[in-house]
C-alpha positions as CSV (number, residue, x, y, z in Angstrom):
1,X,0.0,0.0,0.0
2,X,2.9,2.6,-0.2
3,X,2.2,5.9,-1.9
4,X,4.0,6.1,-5.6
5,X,6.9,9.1,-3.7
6,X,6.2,12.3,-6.2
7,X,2.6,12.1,-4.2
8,X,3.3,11.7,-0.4
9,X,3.6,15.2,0.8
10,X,0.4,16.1,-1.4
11,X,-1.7,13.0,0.2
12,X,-1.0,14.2,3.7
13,X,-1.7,18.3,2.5
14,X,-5.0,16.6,0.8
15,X,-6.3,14.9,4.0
16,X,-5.2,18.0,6.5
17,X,-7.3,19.9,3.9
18,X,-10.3,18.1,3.0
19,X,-13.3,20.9,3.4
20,X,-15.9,19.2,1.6
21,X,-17.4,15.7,0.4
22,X,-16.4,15.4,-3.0
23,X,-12.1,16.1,-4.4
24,X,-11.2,16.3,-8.0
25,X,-7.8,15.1,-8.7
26,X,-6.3,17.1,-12.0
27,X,-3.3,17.3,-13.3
28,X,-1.2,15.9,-16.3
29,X,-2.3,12.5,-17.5
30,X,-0.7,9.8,-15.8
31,X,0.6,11.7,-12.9
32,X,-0.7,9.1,-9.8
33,X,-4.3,10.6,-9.9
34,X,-6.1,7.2,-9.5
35,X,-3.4,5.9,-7.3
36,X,-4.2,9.2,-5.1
37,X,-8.1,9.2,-4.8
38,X,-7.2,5.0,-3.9
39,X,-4.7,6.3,-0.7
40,X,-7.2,9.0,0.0
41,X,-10.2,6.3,-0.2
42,X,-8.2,3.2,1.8
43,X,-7.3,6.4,4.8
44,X,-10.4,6.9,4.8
45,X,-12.4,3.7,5.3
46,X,-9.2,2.4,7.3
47,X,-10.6,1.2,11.2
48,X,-7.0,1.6,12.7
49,X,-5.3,4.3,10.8
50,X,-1.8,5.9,11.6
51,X,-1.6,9.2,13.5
52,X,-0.7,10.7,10.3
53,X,-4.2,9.5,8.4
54,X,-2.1,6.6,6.6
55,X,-4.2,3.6,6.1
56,X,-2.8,0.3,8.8
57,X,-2.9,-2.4,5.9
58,X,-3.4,-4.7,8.5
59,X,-7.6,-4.0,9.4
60,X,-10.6,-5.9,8.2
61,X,-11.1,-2.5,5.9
62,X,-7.7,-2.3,4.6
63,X,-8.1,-6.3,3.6
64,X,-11.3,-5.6,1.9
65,X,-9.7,-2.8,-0.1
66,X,-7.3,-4.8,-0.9
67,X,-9.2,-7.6,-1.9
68,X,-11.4,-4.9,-4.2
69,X,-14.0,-6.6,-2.3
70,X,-15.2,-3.3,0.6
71,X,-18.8,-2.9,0.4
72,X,-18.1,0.9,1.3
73,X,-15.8,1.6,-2.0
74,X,-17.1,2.3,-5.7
75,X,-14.6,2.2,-8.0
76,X,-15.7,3.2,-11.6
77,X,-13.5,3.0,-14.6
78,X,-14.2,2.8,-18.3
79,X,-14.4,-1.0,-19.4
80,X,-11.3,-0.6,-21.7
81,X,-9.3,0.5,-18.7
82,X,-10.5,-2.2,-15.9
83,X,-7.6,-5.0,-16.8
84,X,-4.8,-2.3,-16.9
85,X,-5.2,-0.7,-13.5
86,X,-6.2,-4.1,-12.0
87,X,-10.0,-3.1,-10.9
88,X,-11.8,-5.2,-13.7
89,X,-14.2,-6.0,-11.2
90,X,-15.5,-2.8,-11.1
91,X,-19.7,-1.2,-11.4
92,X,-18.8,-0.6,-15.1
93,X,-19.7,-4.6,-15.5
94,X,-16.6,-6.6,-14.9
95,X,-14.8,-5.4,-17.7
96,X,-15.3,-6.6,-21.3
97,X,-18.3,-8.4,-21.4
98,X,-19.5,-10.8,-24.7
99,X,-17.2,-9.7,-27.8
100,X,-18.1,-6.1,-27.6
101,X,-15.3,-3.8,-27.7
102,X,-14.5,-2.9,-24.4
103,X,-15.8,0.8,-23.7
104,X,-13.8,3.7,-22.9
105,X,-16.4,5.3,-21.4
106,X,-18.0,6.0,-17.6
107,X,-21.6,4.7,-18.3
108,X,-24.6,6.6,-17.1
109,X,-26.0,3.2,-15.7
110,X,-22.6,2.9,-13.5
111,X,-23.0,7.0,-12.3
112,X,-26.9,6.1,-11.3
113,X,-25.5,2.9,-9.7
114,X,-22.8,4.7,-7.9
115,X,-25.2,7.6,-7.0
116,X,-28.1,4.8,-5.3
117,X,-24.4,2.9,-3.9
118,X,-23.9,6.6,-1.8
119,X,-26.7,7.1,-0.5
120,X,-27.2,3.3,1.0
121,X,-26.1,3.2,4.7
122,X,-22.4,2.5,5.4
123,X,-21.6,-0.9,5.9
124,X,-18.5,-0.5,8.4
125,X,-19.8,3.1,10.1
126,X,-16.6,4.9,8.4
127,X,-17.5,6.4,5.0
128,X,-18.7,5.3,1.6
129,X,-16.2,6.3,-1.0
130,X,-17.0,6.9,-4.7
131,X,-14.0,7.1,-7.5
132,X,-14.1,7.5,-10.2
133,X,-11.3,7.6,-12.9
134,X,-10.8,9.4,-15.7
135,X,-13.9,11.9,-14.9
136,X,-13.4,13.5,-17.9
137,X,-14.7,10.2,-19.9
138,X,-18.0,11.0,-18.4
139,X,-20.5,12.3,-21.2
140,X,-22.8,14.8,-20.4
141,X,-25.6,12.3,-19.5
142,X,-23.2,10.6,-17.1
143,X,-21.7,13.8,-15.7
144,X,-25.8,15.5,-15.0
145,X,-26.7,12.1,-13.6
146,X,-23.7,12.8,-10.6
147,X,-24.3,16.7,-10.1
148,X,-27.1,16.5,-7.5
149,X,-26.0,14.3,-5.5
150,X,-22.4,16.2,-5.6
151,X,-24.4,19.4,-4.3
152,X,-26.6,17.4,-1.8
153,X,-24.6,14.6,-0.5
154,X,-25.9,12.0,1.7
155,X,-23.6,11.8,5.3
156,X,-20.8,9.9,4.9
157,X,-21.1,9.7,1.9
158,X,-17.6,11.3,-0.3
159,X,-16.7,11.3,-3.8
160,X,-12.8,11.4,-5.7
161,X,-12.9,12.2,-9.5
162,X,-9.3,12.0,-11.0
163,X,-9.0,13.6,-14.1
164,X,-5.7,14.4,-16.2
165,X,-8.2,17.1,-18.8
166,X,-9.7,19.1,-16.3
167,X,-11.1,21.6,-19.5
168,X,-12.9,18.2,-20.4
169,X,-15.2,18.3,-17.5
170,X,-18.6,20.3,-16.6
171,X,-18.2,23.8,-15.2
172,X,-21.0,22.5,-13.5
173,X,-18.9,19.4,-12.0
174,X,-15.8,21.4,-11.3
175,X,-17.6,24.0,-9.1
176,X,-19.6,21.1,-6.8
177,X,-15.6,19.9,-5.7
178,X,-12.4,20.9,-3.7
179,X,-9.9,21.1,-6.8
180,X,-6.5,19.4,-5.9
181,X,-3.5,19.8,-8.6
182,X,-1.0,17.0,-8.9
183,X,2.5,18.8,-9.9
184,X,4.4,16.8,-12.2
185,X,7.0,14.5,-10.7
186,X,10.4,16.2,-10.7
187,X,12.9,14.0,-13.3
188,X,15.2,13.0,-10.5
189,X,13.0,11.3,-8.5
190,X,10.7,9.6,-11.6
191,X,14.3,8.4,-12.7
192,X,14.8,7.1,-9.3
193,X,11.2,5.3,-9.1
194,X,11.8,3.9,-12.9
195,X,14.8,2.0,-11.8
196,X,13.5,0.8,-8.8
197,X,10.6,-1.0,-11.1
198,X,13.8,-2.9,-12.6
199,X,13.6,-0.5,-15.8
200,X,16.9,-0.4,-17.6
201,X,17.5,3.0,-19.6
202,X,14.5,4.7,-17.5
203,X,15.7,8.2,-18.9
204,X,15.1,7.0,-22.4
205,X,11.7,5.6,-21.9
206,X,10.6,8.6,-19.7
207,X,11.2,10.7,-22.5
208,X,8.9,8.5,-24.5
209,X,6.7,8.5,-22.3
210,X,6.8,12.9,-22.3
211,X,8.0,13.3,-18.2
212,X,5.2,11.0,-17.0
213,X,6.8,8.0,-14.9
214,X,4.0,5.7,-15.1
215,X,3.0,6.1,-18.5
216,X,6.8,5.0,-19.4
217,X,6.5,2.1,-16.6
218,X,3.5,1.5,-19.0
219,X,6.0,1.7,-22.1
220,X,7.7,-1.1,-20.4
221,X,5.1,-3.9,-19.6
222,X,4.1,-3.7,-23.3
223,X,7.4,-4.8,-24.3
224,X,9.3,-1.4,-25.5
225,X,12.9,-1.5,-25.1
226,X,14.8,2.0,-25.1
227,X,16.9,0.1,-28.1
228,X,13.5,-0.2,-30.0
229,X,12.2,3.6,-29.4
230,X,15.9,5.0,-30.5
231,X,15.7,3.2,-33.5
232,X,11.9,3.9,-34.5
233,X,12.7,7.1,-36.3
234,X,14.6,5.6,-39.1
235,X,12.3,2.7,-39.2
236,X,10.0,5.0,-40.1
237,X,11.7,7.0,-42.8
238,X,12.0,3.5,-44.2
239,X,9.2,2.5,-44.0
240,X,9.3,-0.7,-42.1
241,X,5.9,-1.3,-40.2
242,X,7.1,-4.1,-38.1
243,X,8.7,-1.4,-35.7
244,X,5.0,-0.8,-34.6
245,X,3.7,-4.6,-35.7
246,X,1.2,-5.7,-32.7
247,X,0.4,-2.0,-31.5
248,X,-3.2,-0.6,-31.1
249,X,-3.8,2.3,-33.8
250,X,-3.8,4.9,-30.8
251,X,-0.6,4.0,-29.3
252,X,0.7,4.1,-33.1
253,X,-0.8,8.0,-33.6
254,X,0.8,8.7,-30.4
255,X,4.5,7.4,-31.1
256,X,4.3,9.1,-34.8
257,X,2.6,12.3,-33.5
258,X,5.4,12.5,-30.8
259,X,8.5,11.5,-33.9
260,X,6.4,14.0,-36.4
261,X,6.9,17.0,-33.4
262,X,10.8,16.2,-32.3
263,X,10.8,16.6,-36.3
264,X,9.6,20.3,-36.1
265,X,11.6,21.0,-33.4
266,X,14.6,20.0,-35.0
267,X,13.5,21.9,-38.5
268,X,13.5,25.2,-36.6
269,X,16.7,24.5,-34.8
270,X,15.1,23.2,-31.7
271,X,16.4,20.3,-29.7
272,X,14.0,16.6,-29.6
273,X,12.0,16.2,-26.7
274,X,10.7,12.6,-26.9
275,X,13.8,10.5,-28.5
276,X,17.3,11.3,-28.3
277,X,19.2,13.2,-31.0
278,X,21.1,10.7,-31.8
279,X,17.6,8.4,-33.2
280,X,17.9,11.5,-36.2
281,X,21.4,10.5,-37.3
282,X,21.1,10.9,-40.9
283,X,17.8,12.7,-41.5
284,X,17.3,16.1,-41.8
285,X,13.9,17.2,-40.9
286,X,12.2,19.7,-43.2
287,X,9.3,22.3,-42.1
288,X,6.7,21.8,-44.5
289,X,6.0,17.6,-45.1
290,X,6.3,17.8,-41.5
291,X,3.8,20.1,-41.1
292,X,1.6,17.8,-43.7
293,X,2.2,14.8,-41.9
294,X,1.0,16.2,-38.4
295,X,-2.1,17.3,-40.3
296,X,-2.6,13.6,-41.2
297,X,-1.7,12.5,-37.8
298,X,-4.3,14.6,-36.2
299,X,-7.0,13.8,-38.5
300,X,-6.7,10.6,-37.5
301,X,-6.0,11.3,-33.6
302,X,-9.7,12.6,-34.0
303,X,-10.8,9.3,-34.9
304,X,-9.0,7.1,-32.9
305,X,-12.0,5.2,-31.8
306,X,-13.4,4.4,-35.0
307,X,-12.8,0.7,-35.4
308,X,-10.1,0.3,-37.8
309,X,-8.3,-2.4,-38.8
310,X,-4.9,-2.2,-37.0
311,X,-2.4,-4.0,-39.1
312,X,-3.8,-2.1,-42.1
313,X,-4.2,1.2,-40.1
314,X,-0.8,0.8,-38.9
315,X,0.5,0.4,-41.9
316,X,-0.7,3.6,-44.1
317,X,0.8,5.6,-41.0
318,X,3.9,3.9,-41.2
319,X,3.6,4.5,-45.5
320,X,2.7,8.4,-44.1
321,X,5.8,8.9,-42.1
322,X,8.2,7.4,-44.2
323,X,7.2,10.4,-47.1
324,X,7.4,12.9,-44.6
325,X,10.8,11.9,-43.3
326,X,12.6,10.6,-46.7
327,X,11.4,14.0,-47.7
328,X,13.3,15.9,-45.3
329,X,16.8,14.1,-46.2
């Protein structure tokens, strides 16, 4: 149950100044928000907690949290996101249910769920917790469905929303909670955290991963080796789509959207920001296909849902970015 380290000192500030019933966690995506609102949610259904508000890990309510099993704690997350933070048991369903594609979405029938779920009497007398992560993948329905009951909660009852696009959310949602930014973790100690994971060549991944320490721990666990990412610039220019064979087409926009912009920044005299310089031995970016590839990048970015065929998907991007970068030799 320890606290990921960038988000002690903001946990204890968090607890000392809790005014209200319902937090919103913001800050940039992937920066510990869910792991937050779960410390905030296991301090406060704990039976025997430290003096400093941590959790025991030892009581009958830290077991049950543990277990995902407390009848006091909600935990809602999209469908598509159950497996990979480990709560697939979860009011969204389960997790993928039948041979539907697994949603990405907070479901209005979950929110109504969760809102009957708060205002039930609490099982163990200590709270009834609510979280729900990322808030921002409520739709409208979803978010109107939660609003009263944020502005007229029942008694124990206390809601976490973790969100890393706080612009994404209802004015109307934002006002009815407590805002509480997360900072981004300092590079020292993400660098530190990486290698504890057992991450060889953390600073090379946490680049590729844009600062954010779990999102390149991520990186990791789905097989991406720093040697692989340095290279994947020149695969690209030459067109070899088995440098991204077996990827989803999101995680394919993002690694050519993230290439495409260490491109501009080099054409202007910049210096990269997501691979190291020495991935561009040998090409020599070029403002203007660059420019027309990112066009093409973000035209698909806004249809990264739609259910394309990933091998073939993959492949046109690949067939993109090999123009745009055999251009700018």
């Amino acid at each position: 149950m320890s606290l990921l380290p960038w988000l002690d000192t903001l946990w204890r500030q968090t607890l000392a100044a809790q005014r209200g019933h319902a937090l919103l966690l913001a800050g940039p995506a992937n920066a510990g928000q869910f792991e937050l609102g779960l410390a905030l949610a296991r301090s406060w259904l704990c039976e025997s907690p430290a003096s400093d508000g941590r959790a025991c890990g030892h009581c009958a309510s830290c077991a049950l949290v543990a277990a995902h099993t407390h009848p006091d704690l909600q935990v809602l997350v999209p469908e598509a996101l159950a497996e990979e933070l480990g709560w697939g048991e979860t009011a969204e369903g389960g997790g993928k249910s039948g041979k539907a594609k697994p949603s990405k979405d907070v479901k209005v029938e979950a929110l109504r769920a969760a809102v009957e779920f708060a205002q039930q009497t609490s099982s163990r007398a200590r709270a009834k917790v609510v979280l729900i992560h990322p808030a921002e993948r409520m739709n409208a329905v979803s978010a109107n469905t939660l609003l009263k009951t944020l502005e007229e909660p029942p008694g124990l009852a206390r809601f976490v929303l973790c969100t890393g696009a706080l612009d994404q959310l209802l004015p109307t949602i934002r006002s009815r909670c407590q805002l509480v930014q997360l900072p981004t973790p300092a590079r020292a100690e993400s660098l530190a955290w990486l290698e504890s994971q057992g991450i060889d060549d953390a600073e090379v991944l946490l680049d590729a991963a844009g600062g954010a320490p779990l999102a390149a721990l991520q990186l990791h666990r789905q097989g991406l080796t720093a040697k692989a990412w340095q290279a994947l610039p020149a695969a690209l220019a030459e067109g070899q789509a088995g440098a991204v064979a077996g990827w989803s087409v999101s995680r394919v926009v993002d690694a050519l959207g993230k290439c495409c912009e260490d491109g501009l920044r080099l054409a202007v005299g910049g210096a990269p920001r997501y691979f190291p310089r020495a991935a561009w031995k040998g090409l020599r970016p070029q403002l203007a296909p660059l420019l027309a590839w990112r066009l093409d990048l973000q035209r698909v970015a806004r249809h990264a849902e739609h259910p394309w065929q990933a091998a073939l998907t993959a492949e046109s991007l690949v067939s993109g970015a090999s123009r745009a970068l055999h251009s700018a030799e």
